[in-house]
C-alpha positions as a Python dict, from the first residue, in 0.01 Angstrom:
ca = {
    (1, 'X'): (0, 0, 0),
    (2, 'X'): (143, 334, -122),
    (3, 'X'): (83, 623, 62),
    (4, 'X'): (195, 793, 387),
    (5, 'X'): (-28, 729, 717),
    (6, 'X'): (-15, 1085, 963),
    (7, 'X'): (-121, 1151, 1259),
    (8, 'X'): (-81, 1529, 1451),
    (9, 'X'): (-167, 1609, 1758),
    (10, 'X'): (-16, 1853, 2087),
    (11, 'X'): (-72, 1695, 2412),
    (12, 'X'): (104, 1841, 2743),
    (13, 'X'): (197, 1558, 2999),
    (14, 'X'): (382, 1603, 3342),
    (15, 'X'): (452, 1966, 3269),
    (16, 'X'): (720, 1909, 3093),
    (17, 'X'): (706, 1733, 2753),
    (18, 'X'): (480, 1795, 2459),
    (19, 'X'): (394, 1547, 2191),
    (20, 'X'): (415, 1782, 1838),
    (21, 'X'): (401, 1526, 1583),
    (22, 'X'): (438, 1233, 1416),
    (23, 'X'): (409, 1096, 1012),
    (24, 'X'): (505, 782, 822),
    (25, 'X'): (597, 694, 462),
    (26, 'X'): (741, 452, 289),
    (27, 'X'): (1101, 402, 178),
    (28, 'X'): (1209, 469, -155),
    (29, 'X'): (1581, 513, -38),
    (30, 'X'): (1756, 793, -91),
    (31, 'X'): (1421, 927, 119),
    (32, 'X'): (1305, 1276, 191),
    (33, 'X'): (1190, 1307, 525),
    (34, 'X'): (1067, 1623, 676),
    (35, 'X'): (922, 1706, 1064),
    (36, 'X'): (573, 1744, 1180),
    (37, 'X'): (415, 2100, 1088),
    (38, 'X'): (541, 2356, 1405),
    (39, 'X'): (879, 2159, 1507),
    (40, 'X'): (1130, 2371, 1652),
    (41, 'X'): (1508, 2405, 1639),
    (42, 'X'): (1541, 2209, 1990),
    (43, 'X'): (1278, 2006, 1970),
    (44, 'X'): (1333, 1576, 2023),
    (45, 'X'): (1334, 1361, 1709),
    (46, 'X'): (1326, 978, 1665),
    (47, 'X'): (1359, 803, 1314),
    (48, 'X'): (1251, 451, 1304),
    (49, 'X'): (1292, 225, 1050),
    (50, 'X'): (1219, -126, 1165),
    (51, 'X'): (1298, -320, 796),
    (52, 'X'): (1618, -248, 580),
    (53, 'X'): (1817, -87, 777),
    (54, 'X'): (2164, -290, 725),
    (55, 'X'): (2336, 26, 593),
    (56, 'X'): (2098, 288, 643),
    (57, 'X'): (2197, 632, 750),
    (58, 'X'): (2066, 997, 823),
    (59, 'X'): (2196, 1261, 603),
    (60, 'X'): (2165, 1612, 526),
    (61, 'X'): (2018, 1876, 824),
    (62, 'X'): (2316, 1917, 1083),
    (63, 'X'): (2424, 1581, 1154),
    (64, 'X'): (2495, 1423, 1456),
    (65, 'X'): (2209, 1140, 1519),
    (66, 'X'): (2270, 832, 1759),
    (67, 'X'): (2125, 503, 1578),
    (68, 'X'): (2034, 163, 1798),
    (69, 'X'): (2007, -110, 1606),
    (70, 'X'): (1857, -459, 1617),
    (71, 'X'): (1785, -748, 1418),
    (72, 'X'): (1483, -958, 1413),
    (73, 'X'): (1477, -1334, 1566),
    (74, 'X'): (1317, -1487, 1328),
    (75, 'X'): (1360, -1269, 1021),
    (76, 'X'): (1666, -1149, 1031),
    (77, 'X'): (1528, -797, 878),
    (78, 'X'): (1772, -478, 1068),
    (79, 'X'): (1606, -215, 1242),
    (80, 'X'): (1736, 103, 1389),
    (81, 'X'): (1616, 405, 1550),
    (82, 'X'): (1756, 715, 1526),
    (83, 'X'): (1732, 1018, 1812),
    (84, 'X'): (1893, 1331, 1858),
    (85, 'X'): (1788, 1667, 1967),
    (86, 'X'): (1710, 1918, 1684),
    (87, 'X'): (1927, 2171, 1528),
    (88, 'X'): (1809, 2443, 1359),
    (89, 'X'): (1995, 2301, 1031),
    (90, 'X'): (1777, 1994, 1048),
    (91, 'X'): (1457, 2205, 1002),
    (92, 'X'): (1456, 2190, 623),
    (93, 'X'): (1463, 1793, 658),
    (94, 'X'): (1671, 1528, 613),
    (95, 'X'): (1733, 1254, 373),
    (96, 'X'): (1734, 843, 508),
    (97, 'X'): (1977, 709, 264),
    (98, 'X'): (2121, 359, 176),
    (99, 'X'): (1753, 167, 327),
    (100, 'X'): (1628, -98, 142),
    (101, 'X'): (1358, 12, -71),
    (102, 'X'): (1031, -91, 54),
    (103, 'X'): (670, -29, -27),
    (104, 'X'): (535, -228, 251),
    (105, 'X'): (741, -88, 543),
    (106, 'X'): (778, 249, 636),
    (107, 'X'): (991, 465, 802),
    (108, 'X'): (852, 736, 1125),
    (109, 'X'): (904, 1044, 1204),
    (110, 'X'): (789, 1150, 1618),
    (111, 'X'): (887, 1484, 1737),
    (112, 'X'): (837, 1533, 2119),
    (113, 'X'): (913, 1917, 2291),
    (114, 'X'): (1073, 1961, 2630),
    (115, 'X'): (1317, 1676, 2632),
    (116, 'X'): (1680, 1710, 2534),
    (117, 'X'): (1807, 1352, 2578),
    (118, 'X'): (1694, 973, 2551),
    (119, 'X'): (1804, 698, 2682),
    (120, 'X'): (1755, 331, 2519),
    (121, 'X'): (1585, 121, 2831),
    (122, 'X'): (1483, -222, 2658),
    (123, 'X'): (1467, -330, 2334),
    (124, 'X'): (1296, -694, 2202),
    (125, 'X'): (1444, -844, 1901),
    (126, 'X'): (1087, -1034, 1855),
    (127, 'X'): (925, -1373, 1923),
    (128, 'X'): (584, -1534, 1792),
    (129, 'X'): (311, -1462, 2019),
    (130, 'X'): (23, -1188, 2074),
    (131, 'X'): (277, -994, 2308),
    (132, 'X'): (559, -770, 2250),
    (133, 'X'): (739, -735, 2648),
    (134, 'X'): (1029, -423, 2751),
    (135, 'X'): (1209, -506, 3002),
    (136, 'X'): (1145, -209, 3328),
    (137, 'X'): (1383, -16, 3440),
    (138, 'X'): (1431, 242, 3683),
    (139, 'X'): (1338, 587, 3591),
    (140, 'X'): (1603, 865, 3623),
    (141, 'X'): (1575, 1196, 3816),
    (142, 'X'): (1533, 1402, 3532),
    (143, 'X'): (1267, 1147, 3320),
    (144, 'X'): (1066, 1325, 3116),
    (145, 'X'): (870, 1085, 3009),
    (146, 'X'): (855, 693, 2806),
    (147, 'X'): (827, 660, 2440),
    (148, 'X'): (832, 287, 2268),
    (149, 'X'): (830, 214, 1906),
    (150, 'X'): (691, -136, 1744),
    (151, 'X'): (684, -335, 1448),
    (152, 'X'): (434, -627, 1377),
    (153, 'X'): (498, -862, 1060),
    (154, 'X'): (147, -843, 1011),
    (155, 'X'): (-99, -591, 891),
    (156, 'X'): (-401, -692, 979),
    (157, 'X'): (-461, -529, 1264),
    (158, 'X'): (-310, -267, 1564),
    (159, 'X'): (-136, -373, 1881),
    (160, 'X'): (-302, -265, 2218),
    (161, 'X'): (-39, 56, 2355),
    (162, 'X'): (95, -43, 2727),
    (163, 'X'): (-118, 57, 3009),
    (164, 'X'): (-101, 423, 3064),
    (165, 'X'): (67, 459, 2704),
    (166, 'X'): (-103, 722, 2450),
    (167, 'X'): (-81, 558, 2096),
    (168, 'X'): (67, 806, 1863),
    (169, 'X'): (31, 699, 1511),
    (170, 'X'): (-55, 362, 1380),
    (171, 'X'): (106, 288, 1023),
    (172, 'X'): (-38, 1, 790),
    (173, 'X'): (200, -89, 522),
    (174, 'X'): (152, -416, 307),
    (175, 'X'): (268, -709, 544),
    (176, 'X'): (347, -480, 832),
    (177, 'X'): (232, -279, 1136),
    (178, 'X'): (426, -31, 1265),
    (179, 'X'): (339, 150, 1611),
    (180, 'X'): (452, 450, 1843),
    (181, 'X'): (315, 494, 2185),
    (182, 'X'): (448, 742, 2478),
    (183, 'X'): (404, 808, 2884),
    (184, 'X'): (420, 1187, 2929),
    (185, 'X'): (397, 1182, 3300),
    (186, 'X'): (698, 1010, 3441),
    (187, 'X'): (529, 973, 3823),
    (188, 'X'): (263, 671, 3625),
    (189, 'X'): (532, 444, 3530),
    (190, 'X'): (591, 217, 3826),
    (191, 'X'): (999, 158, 3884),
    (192, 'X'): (1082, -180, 3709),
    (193, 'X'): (763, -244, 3550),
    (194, 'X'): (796, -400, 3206),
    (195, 'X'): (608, -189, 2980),
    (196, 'X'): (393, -444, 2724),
    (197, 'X'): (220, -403, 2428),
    (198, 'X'): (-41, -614, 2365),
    (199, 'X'): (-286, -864, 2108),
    (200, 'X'): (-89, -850, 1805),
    (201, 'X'): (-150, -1114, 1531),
    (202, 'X'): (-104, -1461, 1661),
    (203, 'X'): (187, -1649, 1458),
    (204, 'X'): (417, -1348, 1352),
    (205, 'X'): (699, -1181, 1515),
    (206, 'X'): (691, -812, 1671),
    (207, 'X'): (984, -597, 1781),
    (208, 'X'): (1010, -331, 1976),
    (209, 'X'): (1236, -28, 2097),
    (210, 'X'): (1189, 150, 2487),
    (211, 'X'): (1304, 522, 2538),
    (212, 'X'): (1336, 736, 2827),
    (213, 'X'): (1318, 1093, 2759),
    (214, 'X'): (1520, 1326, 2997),
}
């Protein structure tokens, strides 16, 4: 399925962070991607890209992203997410270059304002069942807030956010799902409590990537 799913929407949680944005599209590497309408200059970004990611990169803007990467259990696809705080060089966009080319899997785009650091928690390289599990941790002093990212290698229908999670945008591509999700008011997530999404397709793998926002 061509096409780019969207969803926008400003939501103030804790006081401290605000949800600006978030989009989809698929890859037809080298890939223009731009930020949800009102972004600023030192706003937070994350670019995930849960399927052909082997030698993918971020260019263009100012530079300077951190990339986690994974691969999946059963699959073997590569996925990475990219984070960095905003420059005012990266405004224009950037370009994801050297992805596989993919109708059927896109790449997000999240923008959150207040935060100026994340931290990779818990990631899950994937296993067949209805559950995708992140393994708690304890939350930092200055935690602004969760975010998680997911992919499901099915698209027939959308995973259940975990509890206290506000689902974000929801992007059907093809054979895939692909989810975002965040906690916005750090005082709800319990120290050490795995954070689960749940009821995705019975028989196919999901992965999935936990940040902490500081």
């Amino acid at each position: 399925m061509r096409g780019a799913g969207l969803m926008m929407m400003r939501t103030q949680g804790g006081g401290s962070t605000t949800f600006i944005g978030a989009n989809s599209t698929p890859v037809i590497s080298p890939q223009a991607l731009t930020f949800p309408a009102g972004t600023q200059g030192t706003d937070y970004a994350f670019i995930f890209l849960p399927f052909g990611a082997q030698i993918a990169s971020i260019t263009g803007g100012a530079g300077g992203w951190t990339a986690d990467a994974l691969n999946w259990t059963n699959y073997g696809y590569a996925a990475k997410v990219w984070r960095k705080q905003l420059e005012s060089g990266d405004l224009a966009g950037v370009t994801l270059s050297g992805a596989t080319n993919s109708d059927y899997m896109p790449v997000l785009v999240g923008v959150w304002r207040g935060p100026t650091a994340a931290t990779l928690r818990s990631s899950n390289p994937g296993a067949v069942g209805t559950t995708c599990s992140l393994t708690g941790f304890t939350k930092s002093p200055s935690s602004k807030g969760l975010v998680s990212f997911v992919s499901d290698r099915d698209a027939n229908l959308m995973a259940t956010p975990p509890a206290g999670f506000s689902g974000r945008l929801s992007a059907k591509h093809q054979y895939f799902t692909d989810q975002v999700a965040d906690l916005l008011v750090p005082s709800n997530y319990i120290n050490g409590a795995a954070v689960e999404w749940t009821d995705f397709q019975n028989g196919t793998d999901q992965i999935g990537f936990l940040y902490e926002l500081s």
